[in-house]
C-alpha positions in Angstrom: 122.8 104.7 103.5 122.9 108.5 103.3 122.6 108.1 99.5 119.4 105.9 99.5 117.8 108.4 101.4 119.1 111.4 99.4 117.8 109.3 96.3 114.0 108.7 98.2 114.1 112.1 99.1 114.8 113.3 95.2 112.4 110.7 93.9 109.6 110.7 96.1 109.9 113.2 98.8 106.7 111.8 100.5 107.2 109.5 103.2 108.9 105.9 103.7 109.0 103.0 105.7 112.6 101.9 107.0 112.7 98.3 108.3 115.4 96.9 110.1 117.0 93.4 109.1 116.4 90.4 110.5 117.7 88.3 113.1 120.3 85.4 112.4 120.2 82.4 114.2 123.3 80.6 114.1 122.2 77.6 116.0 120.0 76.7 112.8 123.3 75.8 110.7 123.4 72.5 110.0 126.6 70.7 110.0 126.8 70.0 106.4 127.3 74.0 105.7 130.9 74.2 104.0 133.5 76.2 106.1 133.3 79.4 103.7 129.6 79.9 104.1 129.7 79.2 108.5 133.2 81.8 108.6 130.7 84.3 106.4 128.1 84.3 109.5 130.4 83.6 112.1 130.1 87.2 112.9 126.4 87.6 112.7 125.0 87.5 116.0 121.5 89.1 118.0 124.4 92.1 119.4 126.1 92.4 115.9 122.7 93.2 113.6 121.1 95.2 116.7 123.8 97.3 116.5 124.3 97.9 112.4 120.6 98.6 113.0 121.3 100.8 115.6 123.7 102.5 113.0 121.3 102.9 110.2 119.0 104.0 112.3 121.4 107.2 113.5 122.3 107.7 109.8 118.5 108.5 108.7 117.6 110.3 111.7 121.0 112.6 111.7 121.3 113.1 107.8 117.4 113.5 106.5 115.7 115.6 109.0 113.1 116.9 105.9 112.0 112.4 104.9 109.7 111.0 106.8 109.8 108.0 108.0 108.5 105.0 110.2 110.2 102.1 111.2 109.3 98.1 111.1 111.4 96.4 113.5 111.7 93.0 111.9 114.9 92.6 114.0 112.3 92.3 117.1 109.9 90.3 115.4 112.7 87.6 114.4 114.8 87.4 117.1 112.5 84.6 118.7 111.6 83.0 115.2 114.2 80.3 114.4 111.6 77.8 114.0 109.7 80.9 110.9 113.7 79.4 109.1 114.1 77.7 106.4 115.4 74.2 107.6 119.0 74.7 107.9 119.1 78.2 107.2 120.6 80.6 109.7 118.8 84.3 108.1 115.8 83.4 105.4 112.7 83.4 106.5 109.4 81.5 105.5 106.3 83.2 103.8 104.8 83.2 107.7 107.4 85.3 109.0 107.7 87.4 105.9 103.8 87.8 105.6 103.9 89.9 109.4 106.9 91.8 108.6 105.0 92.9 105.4 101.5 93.5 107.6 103.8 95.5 109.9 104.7 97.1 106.8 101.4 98.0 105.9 99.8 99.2 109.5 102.8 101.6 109.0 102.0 102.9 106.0 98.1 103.3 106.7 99.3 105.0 109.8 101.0 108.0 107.4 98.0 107.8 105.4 95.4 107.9 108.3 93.8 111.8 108.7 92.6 112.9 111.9 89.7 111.0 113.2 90.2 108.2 110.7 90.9 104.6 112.1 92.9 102.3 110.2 92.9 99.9 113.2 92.7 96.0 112.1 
């Protein structure tokens, strides 16, 4: 993580967007999912990803003081979206649920554009 951000910073030391991973829901597997694949995500629960987002989260704000940055929760605005899965899937998304992460995405960035007095409301 540190060395993304030391590489954004080099690269383009304007500002960024950091958004946090998705929900899994494991109650989406089907039963036909081999044993390999269900031992892979046995470990991915809601606590689990809150808290390697909670992690990443600590590593940018410790580490980069000089990037800017805002972040799109797409943890929050998955964790009630089983049904936005694809059928059987327990972590990819359909274009729905990807489409308001990236607007989300978006309202962010306008908001680092946005000068005083400008509204980039929608």
């Amino acid at each position: 993580m540190a060395q993304l951000v030391s590489d954004v910073e080099r690269i383009a030391p304007l500002r960024a967007v950091w958004v946090r991973t998705t929900a899994v829901h494991m109650d989406t597997m089907t039963a036909e999912v081999d044993a390999h694949t269900r031992d892979k995500f046995e470990r991915a629960t809601g606590p689990a990803i809150e808290q390697l987002n909670n992690v990443a989260d600590e590593a940018l704000r410790r580490a980069h003081r000089r990037l800017r940055w805002s972040t799109v929760d797409a943890f929050a605005l998955t964790t009630t979206r089983p049904d936005g899965l694809f059928p059987g899937d327990v972590r990819h998304y359909r274009s729905e649920v990807i489409e308001a992460i990236s607007k989300q995405i978006f309202i962010s960035l306008l908001g680092q554009l946005s000068a005083p007095g400008l509204d980039v409301s929608l």
